[in-house]
C-alpha positions as CSV (number, residue, x, y, z in Angstrom):
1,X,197.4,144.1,43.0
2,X,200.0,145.3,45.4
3,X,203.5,144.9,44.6
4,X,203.9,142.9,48.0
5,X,201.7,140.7,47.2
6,X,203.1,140.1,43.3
7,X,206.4,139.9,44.6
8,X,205.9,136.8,46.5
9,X,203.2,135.0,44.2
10,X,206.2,135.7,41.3
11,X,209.1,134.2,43.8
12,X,206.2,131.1,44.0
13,X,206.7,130.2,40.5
14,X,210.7,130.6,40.5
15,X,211.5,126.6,40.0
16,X,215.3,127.5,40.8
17,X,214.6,129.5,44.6
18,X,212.0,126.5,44.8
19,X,214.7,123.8,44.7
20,X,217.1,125.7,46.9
21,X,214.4,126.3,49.5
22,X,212.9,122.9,49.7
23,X,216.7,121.3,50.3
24,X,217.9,124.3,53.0
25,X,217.0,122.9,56.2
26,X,216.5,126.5,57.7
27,X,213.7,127.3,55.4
28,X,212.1,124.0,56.0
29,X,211.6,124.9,59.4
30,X,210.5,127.9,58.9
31,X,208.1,126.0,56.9
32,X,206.5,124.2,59.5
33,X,204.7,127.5,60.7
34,X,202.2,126.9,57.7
35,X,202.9,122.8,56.8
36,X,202.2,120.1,59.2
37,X,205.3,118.2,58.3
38,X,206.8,115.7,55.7
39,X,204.7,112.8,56.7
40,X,201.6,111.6,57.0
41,X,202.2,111.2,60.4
42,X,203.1,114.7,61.0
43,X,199.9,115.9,59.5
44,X,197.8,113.4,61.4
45,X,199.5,114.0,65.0
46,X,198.3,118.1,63.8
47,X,194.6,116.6,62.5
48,X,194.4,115.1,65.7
49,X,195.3,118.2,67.8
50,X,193.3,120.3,66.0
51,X,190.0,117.6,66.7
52,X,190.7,118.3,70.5
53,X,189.9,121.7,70.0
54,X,186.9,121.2,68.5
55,X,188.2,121.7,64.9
56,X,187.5,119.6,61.8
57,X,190.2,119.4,59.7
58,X,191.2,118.8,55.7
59,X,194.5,117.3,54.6
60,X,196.2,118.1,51.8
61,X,199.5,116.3,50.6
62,X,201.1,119.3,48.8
63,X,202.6,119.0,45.3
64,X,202.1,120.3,42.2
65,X,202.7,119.6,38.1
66,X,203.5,116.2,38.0
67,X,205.3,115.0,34.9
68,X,204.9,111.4,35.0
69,X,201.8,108.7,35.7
70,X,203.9,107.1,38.2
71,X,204.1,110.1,40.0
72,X,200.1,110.6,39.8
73,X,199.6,107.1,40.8
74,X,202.0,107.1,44.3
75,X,199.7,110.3,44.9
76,X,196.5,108.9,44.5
77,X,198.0,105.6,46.9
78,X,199.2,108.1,49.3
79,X,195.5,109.8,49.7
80,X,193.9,106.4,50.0
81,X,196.5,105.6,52.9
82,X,195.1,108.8,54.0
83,X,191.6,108.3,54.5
84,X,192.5,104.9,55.8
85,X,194.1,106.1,58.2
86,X,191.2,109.3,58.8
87,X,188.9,106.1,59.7
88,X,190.8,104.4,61.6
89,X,191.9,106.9,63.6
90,X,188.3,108.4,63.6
91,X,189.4,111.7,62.9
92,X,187.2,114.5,62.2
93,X,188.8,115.0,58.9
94,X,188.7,115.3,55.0
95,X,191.3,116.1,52.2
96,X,191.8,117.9,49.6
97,X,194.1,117.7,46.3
98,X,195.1,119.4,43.5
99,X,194.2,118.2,39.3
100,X,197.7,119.0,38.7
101,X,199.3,116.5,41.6
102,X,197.0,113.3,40.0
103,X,197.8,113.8,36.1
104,X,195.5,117.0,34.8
105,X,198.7,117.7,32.6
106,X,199.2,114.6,31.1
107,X,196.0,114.0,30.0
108,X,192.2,114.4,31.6
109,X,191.4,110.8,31.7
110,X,194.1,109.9,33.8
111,X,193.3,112.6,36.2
112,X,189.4,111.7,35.9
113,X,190.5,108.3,36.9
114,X,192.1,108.9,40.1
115,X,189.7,111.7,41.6
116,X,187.1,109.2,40.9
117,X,188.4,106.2,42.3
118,X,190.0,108.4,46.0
119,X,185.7,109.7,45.4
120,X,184.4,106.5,45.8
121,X,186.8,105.4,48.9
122,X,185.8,108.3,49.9
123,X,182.4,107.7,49.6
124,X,182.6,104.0,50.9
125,X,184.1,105.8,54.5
126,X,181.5,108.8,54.3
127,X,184.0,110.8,53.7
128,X,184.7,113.6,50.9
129,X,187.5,115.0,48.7
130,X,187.6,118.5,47.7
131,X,189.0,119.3,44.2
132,X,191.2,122.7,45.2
133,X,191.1,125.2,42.7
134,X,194.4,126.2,40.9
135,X,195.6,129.0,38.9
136,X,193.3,130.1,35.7
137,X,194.4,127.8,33.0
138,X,192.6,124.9,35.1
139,X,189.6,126.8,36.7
140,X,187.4,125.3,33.6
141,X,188.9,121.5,33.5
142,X,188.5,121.5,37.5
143,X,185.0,122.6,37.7
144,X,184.0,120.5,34.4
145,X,185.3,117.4,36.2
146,X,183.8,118.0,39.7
147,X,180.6,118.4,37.7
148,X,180.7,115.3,35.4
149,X,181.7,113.1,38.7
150,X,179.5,114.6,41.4
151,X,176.4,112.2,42.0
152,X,178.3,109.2,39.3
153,X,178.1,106.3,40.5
154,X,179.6,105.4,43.8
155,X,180.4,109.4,44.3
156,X,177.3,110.6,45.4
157,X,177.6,113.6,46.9
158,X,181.2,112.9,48.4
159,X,183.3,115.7,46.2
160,X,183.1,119.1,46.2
161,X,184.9,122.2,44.2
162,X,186.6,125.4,45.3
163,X,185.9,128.8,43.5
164,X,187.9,132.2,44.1
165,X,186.0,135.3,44.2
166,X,188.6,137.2,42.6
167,X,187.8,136.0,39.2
168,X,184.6,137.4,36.8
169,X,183.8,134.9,35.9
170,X,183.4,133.4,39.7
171,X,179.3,134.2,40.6
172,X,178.2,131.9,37.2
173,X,180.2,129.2,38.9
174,X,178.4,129.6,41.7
175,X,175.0,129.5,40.4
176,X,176.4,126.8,38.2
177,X,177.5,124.4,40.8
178,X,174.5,125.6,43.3
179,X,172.3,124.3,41.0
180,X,173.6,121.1,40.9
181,X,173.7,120.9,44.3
182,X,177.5,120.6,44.6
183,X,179.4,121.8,47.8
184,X,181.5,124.8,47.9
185,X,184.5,126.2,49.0
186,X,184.8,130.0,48.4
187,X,187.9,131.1,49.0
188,X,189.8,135.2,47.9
189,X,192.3,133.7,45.5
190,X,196.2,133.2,45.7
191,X,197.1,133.2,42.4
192,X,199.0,136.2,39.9
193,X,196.0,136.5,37.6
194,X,195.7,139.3,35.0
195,X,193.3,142.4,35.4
196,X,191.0,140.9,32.2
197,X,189.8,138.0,34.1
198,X,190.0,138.7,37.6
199,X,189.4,141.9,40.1
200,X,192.6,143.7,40.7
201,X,191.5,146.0,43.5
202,X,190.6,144.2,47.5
203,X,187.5,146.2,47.8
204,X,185.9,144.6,44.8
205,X,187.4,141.0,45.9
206,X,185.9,141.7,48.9
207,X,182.4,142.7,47.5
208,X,182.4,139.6,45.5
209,X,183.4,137.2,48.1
210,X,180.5,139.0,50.6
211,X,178.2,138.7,47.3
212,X,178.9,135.4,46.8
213,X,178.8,134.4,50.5
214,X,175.2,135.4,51.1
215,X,174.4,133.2,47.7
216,X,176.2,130.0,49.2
217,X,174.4,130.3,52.5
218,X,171.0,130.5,51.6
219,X,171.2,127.3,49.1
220,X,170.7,125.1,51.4
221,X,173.8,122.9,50.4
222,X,176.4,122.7,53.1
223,X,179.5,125.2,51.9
224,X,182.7,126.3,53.3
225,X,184.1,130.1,53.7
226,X,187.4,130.0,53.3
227,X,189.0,133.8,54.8
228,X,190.9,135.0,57.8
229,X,189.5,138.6,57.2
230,X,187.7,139.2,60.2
231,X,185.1,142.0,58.7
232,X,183.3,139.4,56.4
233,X,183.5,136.7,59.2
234,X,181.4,139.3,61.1
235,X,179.2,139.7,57.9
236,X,178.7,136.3,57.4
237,X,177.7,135.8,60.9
238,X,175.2,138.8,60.9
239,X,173.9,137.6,57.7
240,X,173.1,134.1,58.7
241,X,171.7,135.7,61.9
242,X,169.3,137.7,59.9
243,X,168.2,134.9,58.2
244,X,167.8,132.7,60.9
245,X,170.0,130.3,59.1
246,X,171.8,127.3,61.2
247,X,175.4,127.4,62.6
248,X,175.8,123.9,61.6
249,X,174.7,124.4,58.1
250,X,178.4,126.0,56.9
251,X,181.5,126.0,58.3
252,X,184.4,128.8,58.2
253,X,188.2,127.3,56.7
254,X,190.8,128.7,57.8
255,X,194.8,127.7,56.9
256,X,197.4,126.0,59.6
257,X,199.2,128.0,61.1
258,X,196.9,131.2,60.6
259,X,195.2,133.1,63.7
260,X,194.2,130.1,65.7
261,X,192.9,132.0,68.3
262,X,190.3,133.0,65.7
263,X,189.6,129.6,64.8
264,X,188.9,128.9,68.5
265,X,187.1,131.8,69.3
266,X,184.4,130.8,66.4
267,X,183.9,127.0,67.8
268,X,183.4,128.7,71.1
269,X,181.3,130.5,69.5
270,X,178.7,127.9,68.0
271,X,180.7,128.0,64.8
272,X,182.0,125.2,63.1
273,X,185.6,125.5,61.8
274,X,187.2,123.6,59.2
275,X,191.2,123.8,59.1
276,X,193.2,122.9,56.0
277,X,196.2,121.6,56.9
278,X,199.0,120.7,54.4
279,X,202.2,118.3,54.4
280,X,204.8,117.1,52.1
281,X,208.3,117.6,50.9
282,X,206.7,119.9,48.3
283,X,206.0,122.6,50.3
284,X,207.8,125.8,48.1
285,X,205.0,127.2,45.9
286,X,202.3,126.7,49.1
287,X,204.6,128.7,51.9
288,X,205.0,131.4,49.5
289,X,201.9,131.9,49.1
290,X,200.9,132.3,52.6
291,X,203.5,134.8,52.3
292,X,201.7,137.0,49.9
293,X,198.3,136.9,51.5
294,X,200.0,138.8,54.7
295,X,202.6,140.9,55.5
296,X,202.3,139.5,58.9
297,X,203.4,136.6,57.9
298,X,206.4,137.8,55.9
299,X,207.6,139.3,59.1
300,X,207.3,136.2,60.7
301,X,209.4,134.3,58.2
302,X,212.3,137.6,59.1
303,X,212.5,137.1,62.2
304,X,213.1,133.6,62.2
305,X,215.5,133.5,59.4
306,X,217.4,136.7,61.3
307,X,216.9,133.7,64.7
308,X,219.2,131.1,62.6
């Protein structure tokens, strides 16, 4: 891994920087080039934009670690106001949480609990959640609870799980959830992960991601490629050409505030595009991130700060 890149995914973990970043109202604006907003308004006024441009879209209320069932409980009112709000508005739109925003630390039942009951109102709207994959200490307790719930009663098949090629352990997962006919989001990975359980050179992410791709999109389950990089999107659409597999049978994801003329480009393509769009107060460990995925964007966030 790159320094740049373990630089930034360090600064992400840095609770003190966090708490001075989330309360400056400079960096909070320069925030808003990756987050939606604060409210849920904010991130459906994006949704809603992004639907007229022929993008489908996932919402995520950002926040992380919560130390409290009270805490885990306003979350899992706040994604139920959510996909209210999705149908009512008759948005083209999903969301997407974390374990660690609905409990996963305080105990597994508790978080069991709320992804199932957001699953079934999910389910009850035709809708879907999508468990987001966190750092390594809860790869196994998020894919051993997307498994247990997916096709329990009143889920169906409305939840889904994210893998990250970077890790070895990653293609079993695959096969794993492919078998049970669970959807799939396959994204790099944004985590600091040691070299014993996850690639640390790009050209073997990249193999694995490209490896894994081709495995998703001849399951026949609907899955979603999560990347910006432009050489596998090319791959991806080569491969499915060669195999005479349909555009409407995946989708690319893509991140707000990331190469949007990309995402339109694909959806004027035939592609369909999926953006994940995030809100909240919480924003901190997300943004930075984003950062170390692309220096482009850390030379966004200096010339806006040098703007102030």
């Amino acid at each position: 891994m790159n320094v740049f890149r373990s630089t930034f995914l360090s600064l992400s973990e840095m609770h003190g920087l966090r708490h001075l970043a989330e309360n400056s109202t400079v960096a909070r604006n320069v925030s808003r080039r990756f987050v939606a907003g604060e409210s849920v308004q904010d991130a459906l006024k994006v949704c809603n934009e992004a639907n007229q441009l022929g993008l489908a879209v996932t919402l995520d209320a950002l926040g992380e670690n919560v130390t409290d069932e009270a805490r885990a409980r306003a979350t899992e009112a706040l994604y139920i106001n959510v996909l209210n709000q999705i149908a009512d508005m008759k948005l083209n739109a999903n969301v997407s949480l974390k374990l660690t925003q609905v409990g996963i630390d305080l105990g597994y039942g508790l978080a069991e609990s709320i992804v199932r009951n957001l699953s079934r109102h999910a389910c009850t709207m035709g809708n879907f959640v999508r468990v987001d994959m966190e750092g390594s200490a809860y790869t196994e307790k998020t894919l051993r609870l997307v498994k247990y719930l997916h096709g329990s009663s009143g889920v169906d098949n409305s939840i889904g799980a994210v893998v990250q090629a970077y890790l070895y352990r990653t293609e079993g997962d695959v096969d794993d959830l492919i078998a049970r006919g669970i959807r799939i989001r396959l994204c790099k990975g944004a985590y600091l992960e040691p070299e014993t359980i996850a690639f640390p050179d790009k050209r073997d992410v990249d193999a694995n991601y490209v490896r894994l791709m081709k495995k998703m999109l001849t399951s026949g389950i609907f899955h979603g490629l999560a990347t910006h990089d432009e050489a596998i999107i090319r791959e991806a659409q080569e491969f499915a050409t060669k195999r005479r597999i349909d555009r409407s049978s995946f989708e690319f994801q893509m991140l707000y505030g990331i190469r949007r003329d990309l995402q339109v480009s694909l959806v004027q393509q035939g592609f369909r595009v999926r953006v994940y769009v995030p809100f909240g107060d919480e924003w901190y460990p997300y943004f930075m991130r984003r950062l170390a995925e692309r220096p482009a964007n850390a030379l966004f966030l200096a010339k806006n700060l040098l703007r102030q």
